[in-house]
C-alpha positions as CSV (number, residue, x, y, z in Angstrom):
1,X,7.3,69.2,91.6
2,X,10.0,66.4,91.9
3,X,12.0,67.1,95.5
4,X,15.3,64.5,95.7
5,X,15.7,62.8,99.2
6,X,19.2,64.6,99.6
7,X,17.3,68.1,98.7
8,X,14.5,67.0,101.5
9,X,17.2,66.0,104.3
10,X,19.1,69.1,103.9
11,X,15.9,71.3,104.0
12,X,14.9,69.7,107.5
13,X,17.9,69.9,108.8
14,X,17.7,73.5,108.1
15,X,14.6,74.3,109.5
16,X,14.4,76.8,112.3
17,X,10.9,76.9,114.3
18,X,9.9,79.9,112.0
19,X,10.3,78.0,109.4
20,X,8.5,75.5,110.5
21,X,5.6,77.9,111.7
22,X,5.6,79.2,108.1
23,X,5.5,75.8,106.4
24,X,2.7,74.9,108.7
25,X,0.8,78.3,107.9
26,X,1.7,77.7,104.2
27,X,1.3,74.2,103.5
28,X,1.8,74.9,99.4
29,X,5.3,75.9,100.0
30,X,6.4,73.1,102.2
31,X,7.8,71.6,99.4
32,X,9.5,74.5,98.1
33,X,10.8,75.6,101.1
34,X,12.5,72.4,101.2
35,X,13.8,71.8,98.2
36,X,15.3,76.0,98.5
37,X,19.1,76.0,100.0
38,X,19.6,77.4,103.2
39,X,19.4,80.9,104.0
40,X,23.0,82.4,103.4
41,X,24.2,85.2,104.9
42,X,25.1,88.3,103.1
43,X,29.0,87.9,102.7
44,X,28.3,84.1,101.8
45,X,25.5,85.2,99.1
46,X,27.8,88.1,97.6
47,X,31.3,86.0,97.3
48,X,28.8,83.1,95.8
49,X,27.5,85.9,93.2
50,X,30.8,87.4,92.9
51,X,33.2,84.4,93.3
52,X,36.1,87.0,92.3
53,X,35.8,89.1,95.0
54,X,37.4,88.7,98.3
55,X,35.5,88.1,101.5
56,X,37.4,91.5,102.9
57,X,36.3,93.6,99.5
58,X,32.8,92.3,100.2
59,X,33.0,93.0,103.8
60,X,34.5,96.7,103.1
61,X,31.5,97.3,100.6
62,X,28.8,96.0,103.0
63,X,30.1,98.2,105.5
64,X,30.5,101.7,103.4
65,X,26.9,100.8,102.8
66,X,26.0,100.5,105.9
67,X,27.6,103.2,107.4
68,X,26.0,105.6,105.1
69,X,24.7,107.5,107.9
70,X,23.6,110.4,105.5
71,X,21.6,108.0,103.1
72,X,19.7,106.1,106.6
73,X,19.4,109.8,108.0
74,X,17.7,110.8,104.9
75,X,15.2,108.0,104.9
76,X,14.3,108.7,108.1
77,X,13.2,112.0,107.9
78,X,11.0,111.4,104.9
79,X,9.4,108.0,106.5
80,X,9.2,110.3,109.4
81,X,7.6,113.5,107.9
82,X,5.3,111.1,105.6
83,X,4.1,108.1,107.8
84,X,5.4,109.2,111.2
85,X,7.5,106.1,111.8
86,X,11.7,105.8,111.3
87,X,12.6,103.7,108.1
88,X,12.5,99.9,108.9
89,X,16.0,98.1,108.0
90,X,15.5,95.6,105.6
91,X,19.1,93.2,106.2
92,X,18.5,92.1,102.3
93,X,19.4,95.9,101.1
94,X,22.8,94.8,102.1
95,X,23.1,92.4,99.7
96,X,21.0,94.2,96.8
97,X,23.3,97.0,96.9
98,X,26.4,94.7,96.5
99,X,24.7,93.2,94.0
100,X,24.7,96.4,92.1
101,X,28.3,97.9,93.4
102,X,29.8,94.9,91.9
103,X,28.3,94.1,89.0
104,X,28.5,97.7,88.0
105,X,25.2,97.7,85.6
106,X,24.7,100.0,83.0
107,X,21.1,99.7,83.1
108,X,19.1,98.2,86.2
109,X,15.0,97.4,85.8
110,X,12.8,96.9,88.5
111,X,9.5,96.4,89.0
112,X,7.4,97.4,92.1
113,X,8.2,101.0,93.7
114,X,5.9,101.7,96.6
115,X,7.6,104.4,99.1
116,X,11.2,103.4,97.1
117,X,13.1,102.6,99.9
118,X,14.5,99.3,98.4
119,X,14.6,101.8,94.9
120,X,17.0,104.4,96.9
121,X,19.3,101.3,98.1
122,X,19.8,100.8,93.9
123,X,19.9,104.3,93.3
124,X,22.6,105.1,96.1
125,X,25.1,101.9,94.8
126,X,24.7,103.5,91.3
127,X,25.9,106.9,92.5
128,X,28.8,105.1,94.7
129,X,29.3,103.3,91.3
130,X,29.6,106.8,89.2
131,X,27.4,105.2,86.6
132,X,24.5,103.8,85.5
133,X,20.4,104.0,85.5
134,X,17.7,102.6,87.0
135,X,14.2,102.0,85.2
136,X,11.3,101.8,87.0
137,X,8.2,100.5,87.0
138,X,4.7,100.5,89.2
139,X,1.2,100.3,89.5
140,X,0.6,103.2,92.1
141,X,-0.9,101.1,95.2
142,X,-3.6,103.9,96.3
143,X,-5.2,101.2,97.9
144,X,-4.0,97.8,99.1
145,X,-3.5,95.3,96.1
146,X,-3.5,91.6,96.7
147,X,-0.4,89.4,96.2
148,X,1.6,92.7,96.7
149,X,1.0,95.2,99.8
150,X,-1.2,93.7,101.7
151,X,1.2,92.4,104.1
152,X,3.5,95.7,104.3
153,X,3.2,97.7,107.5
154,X,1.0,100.3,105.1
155,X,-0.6,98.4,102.6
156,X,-1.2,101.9,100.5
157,X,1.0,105.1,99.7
158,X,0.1,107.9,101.6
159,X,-2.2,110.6,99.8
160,X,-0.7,112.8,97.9
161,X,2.2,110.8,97.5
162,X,3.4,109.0,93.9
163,X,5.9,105.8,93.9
164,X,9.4,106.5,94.8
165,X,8.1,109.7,97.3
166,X,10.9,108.1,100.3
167,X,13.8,108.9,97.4
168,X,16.6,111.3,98.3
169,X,16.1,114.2,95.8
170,X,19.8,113.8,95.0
171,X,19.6,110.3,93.9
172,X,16.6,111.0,91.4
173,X,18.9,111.4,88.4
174,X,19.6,108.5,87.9
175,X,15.9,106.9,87.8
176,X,13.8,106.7,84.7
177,X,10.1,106.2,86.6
178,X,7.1,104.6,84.5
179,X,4.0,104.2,86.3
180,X,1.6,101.2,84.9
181,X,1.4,97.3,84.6
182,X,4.6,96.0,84.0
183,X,2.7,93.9,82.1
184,X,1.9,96.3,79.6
185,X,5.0,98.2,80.5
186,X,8.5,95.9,81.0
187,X,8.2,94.6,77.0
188,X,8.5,97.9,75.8
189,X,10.8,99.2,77.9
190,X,13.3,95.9,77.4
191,X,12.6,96.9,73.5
192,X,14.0,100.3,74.5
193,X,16.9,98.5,76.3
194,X,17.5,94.7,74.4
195,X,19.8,94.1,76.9
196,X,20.5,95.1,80.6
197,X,22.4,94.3,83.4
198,X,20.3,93.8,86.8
199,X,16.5,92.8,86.6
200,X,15.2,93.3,89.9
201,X,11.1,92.2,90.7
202,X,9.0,93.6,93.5
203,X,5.9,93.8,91.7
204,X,2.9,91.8,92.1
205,X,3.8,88.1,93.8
206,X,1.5,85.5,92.0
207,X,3.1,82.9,90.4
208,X,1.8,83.8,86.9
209,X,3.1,87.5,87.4
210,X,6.5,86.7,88.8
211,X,7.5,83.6,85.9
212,X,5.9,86.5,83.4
213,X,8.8,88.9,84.4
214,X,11.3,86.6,85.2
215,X,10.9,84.6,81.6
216,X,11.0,88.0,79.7
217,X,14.0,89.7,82.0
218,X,16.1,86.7,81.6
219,X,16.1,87.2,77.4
220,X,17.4,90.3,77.9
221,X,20.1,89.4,80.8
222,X,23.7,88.7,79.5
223,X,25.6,85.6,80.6
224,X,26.4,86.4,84.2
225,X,23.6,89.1,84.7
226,X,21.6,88.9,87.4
227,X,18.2,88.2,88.8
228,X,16.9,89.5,91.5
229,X,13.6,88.9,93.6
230,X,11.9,89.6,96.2
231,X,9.7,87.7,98.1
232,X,10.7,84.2,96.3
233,X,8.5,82.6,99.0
234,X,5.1,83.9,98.1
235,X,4.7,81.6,95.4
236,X,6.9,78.7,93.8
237,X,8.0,80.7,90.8
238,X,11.3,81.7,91.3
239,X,12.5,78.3,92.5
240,X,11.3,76.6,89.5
241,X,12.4,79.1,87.1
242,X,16.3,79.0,88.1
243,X,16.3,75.0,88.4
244,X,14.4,74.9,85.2
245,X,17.5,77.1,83.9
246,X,19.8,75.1,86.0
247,X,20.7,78.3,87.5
248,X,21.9,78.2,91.0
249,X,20.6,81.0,92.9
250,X,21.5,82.4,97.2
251,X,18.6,84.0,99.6
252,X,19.1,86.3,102.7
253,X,15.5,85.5,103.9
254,X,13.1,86.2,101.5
255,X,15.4,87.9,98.5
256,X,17.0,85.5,95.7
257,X,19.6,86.4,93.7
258,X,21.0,84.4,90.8
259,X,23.4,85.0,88.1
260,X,22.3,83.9,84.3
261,X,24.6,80.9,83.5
262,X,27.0,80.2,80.5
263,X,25.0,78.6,77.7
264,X,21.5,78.0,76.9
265,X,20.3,76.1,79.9
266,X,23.5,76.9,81.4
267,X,25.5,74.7,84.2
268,X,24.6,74.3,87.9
269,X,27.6,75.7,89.8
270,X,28.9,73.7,92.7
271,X,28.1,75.3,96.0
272,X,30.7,75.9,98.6
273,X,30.2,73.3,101.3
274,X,26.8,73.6,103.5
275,X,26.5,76.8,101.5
276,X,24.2,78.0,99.2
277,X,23.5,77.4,95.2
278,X,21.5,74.0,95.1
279,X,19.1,73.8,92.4
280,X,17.5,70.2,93.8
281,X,13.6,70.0,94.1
């Protein structure tokens, strides 16, 4: 993979000890890591996505979210009644469920489940929305898969339980759930649904299985729909996928987000200064 010296300098400059830590434990995504742009927060990665929204509507959203105290109270119990712990706060559910409040999708796919914390964040900016579905699919993880769960704080669902068990009942509506490989699965559900709005992977994190979705997702995404992943630092995938498709794309941590460009390859988008949306490397 080619890595321009302007993508290399700005990726050093960038790196934090952790990120050095990881490159060191992870010497095959040194070069990715590098090439990535910088970590944005999640107002700069929404008004990138969302370039007609103001910083203050962004702001406004992130925080009705965030002060959902019944939704956080409601994961709580059930991570509490199920695995004994409180939920952990992800900060990237911040930016997944502006994501979906402003894009107001239609139809939402994902791919991955697990307890469906991440799947209540959709399902709750869908109900705030006053529209729209989510389709679901997973591979139940009854015992820890590879590339996927092994490093979660439980690396299996707890007996008894199916995906999607953390889910606020009064969210379920809105999900259409479809246990299996997404492999076998996600093209004939996209046949069901030829185009949708938000494709959203948290599946298995090889590189083979992540370009897979991503490259059969992306037919189906309108100009301006979005991608979501993630994980985009377990393997090179998504980084070569949206500079392959010239398709500038923002991460808070580990989570990418991009928006499908005008065209067939579409155009890079200038990124705000030091901010995120470089395709280089």
């Amino acid at each position: 993979m080619a890595v321009s010296i302007q993508s290399l300098e700005r990726g050093l400059a960038n790196l934090s000890l952790a990120g050095v830590w990881r490159m060191v434990r992870d010497p095959r995504m040194s070069l990715v890591r590098l090439a990535a742009p910088p970590a944005s927060t999640i107002t700069d990665a929404a008004s990138f996505l969302f370039p007609d929204e103001t910083r203050e509507s962004v702001e406004r959203c992130r925080l009705e979210f965030v002060g959902n105290h019944l939704f956080f109270a409601e994961l709580d119990r059930r991570l509490f009644e199920t695995r004994h712990r409180r939920a952990v706060y992800e900060d990237w559910w911040e930016l997944l469920y502006l994501a979906v409040r402003f894009a107001r999708p239609g139809v939402v796919f994902e791919t991955g489940v697990f307890d469906g914390q991440s799947s209540a964040v959709v399902l709750q900016a869908l109900d705030d929305n006053g529209a729209g579905q989510l389709i679901s699919i997973d591979l139940p993880a009854t015992s820890t898969i590879g590339g996927s769960t092994q490093c979660m704080l439980e690396a299996s669902l707890p007996a008894g339980c199916a995906p999607g068990w953390a889910i606020p009942d009064r969210l379920r509506s809105r999900q259409r759930l479809v246990l299996g490989d997404s492999k076998e699965w996600l093209p004939r559900l996209l046949a069901e649904h030829p185009r949708i709005d938000i494709f959203f992977h948290d599946s298995l994190h090889t590189y083979e299985h992540m370009y897979f979705e991503y490259s059969l997702a992306w037919r189906h995404l309108p100009e301006g729909g979005l991608l979501l992943s993630d994980d985009i630092f377990w393997s090179a995938a998504f980084h070569r996928f949206c500079k392959e498709r010239r398709s500038a794309y923002v991460h808070s941590g580990r989570f990418g987000a991009t928006r499908k460009p005008h065209g067939a390859l579409g155009r890079s988008r200038e990124s705000p200064a030091g901010g995120p949306g470089s395709t280089a490397g």
